[in-house]
N, C-alpha and C positions, 0 to 999 in steps of 0.2 A: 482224371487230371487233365486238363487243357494244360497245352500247347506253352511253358513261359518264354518270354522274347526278352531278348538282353543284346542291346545296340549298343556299341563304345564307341563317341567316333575322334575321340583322341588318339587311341589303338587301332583306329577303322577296320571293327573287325561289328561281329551281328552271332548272336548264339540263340539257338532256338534248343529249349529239353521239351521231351514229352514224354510220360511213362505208359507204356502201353501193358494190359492185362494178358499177354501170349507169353508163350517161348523164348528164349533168345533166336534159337532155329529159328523157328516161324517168322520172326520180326526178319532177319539180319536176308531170308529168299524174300521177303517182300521187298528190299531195296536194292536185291540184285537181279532178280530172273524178271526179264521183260515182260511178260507174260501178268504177273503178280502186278510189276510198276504201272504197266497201263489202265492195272483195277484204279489209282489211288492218286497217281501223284500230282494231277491237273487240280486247281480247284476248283468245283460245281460253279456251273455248269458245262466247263469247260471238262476239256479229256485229252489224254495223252494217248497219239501214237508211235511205237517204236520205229523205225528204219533202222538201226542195227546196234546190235549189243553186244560187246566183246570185255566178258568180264575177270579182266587181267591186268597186272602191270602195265601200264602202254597201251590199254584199250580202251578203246571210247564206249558208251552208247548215243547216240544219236535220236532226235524224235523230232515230235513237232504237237506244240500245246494246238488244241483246234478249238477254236469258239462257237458258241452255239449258231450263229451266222454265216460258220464256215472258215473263218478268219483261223489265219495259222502264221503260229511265229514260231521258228526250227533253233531248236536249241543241240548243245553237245554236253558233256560230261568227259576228258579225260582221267583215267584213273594214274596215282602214281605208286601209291603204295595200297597192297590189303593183306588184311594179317584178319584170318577166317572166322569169323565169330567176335570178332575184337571190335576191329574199325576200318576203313577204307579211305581214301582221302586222295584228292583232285584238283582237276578244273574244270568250272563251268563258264558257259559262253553260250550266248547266243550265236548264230551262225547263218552266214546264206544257205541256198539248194545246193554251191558246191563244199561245205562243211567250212568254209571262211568265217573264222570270226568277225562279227560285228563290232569293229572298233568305235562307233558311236552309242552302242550298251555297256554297261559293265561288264565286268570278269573279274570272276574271284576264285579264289583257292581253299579250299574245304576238306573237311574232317569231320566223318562219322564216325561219331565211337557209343559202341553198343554196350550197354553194363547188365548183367543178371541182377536181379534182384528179387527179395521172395514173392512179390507179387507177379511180377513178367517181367520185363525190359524195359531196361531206361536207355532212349537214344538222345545223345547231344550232336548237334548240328552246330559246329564250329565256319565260319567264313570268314576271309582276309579278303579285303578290299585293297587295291593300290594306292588310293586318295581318299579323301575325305566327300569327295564330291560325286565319286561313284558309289558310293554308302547310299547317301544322299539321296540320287538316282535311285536304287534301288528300294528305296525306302518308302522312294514319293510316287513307286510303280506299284507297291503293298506288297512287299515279299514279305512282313509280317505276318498280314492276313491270309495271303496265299501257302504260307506256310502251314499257319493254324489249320486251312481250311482243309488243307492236303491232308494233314493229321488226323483231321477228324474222319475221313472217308478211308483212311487206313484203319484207324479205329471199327468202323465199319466192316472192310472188307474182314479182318481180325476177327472178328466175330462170327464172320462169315465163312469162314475155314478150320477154326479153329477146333 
């Protein structure tokens, strides 16, 4: 299954499902334990590395997407709620080197929620945007693509541990 993308920008909100053929387990440490995120979450050619991950209530993870030219843009993740196996749900932002959010990028508030199903896991990626015009933004930066793209190298890595 690829990756379906569902944009509302009267709701300004953006949902991404992809059904993955693993575990719930296996799927739900691949979008927690740093280790696992840095296999997947960048999309090709691009890669994700961690600088700190605190996976709790109140805790962030931290990283920075690197381009193949070396380019890096440092984004965060606060968590506000996770219920183990279920779903987790945040903030993401971009940020400077001292964890400052980037108020001239978007920020949105998010919702992963993980379903068993007899083949492996359905995960839904739910995001609330503030405006309509940080949708927009993020849309016209390919958080679509980069979504899918993400997907697909978790697809991969899944395979690969599996």
């Amino acid at each position: 299954m690829s990756t379906q993308i569902h944009t509302d920008f009267e709701k300004i909100t953006f949902q991404a499902k992809r059904a993955f053929d693993a575990p719930l387990s296996v799927v739900w440490r691949a979008y927690t334990e740093k280790e696992l995120l840095d296999q997947w979450w960048a999309p090709k050619p691009w890669k994700t590395e961690t600088i700190s991950m605190d996976f709790r209530p109140g805790g962030k993870w931290e990283y920075e997407m690197v381009g193949p030219n070396g380019e890096r843009h440092r984004a965060m993740q606060v968590f506000h709620e996770i219920v183990f196996e279920s779903y987790f749900s945040g903030m993401d932002a971009f940020v400077d080197e001292h964890g400052n959010i980037n108020e001239s990028m978007p920020v949105a508030t998010w919702k992963n929620t993980f379903l068993e199903t007899e083949q492996g896991t359905l995960v839904i990626v739910d995001a609330q945007y503030p405006n309509k015009e940080s949708l927009e933004f993020a849309i016209k930066m390919g958080m679509d693509k980069g979504v899918t793209m993400a997907h697909d190298n978790l697809t991969e890595l899944l395979t690969a541990i599996i």
